[in-house]
N, C-alpha and C positions, 0 to 999 in steps of 0.2 A: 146179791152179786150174781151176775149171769152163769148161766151152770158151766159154759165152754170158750172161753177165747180163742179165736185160731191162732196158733201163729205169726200168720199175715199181718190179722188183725192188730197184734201186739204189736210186731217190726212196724208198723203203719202209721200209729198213733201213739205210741210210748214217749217218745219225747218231747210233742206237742200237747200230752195230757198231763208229765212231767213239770212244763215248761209253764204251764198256766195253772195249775195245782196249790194249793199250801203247802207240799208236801216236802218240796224242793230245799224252804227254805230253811229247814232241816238241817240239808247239809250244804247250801252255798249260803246260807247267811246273807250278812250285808254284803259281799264281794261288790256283786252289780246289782243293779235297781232293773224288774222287767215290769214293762207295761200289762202284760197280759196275765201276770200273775195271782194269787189268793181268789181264783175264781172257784165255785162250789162245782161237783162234782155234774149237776144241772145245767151251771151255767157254761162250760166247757163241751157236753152234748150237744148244749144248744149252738154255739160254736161250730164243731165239729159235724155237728149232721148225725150223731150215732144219740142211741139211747144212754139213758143215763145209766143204767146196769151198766153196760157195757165199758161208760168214761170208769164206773169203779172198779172192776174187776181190770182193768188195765194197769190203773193208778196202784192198784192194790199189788199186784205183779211186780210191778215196777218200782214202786217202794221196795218191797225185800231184793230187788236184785241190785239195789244202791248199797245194800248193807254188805261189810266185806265177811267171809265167810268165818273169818274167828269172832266175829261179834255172837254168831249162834255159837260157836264152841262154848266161848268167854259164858256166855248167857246160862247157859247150862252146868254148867260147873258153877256158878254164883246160887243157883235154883236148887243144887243139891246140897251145897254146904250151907245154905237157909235152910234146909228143913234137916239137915244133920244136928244143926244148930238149936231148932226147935223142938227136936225131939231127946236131945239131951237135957233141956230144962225142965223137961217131966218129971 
């Protein structure tokens, strides 16, 4: 992954790496069908004009800022009470 995104960089291309991503359909599902979509993280730089570090580290960003912020709550409290879990079967 590239060491730095700017900013910019993100607000720039976030939604267009979004938009042509796997990543998406995640969480629109079947709603709509997009032409431009399940493209590799390659084939979106090649697209875009940016390197492909760079399509990841965008994609990567932008993935967790789709996530709403109690799914890490939620996540973490599930992570503890697994290993509370597991360490009581000792």
């Amino acid at each position: 992954m590239e060491k730095y995104i700017s900013p910019e960089l993100y607000d720039r291309y976030k939604h267009q790496v979004l938009e042509m991503s796997l990543a998406v359909q995640n969480y629109v599902g079947l709603q709509h069908v997009r032409e431009t979509s399940c493209l590799t993280d390659a084939e979106i730089a090649e697209k875009l004009g940016l390197p492909r570090e760079q399509v990841t580290g965008i994609r990567m960003i932008a993935e967790m800022d789709l996530m709403p912020a109690d799914t890490w709550i939620n996540s973490d409290a599930e992570k503890r009470r697994k290993c509370r879990d597991s360490f009581s079967k000792r």
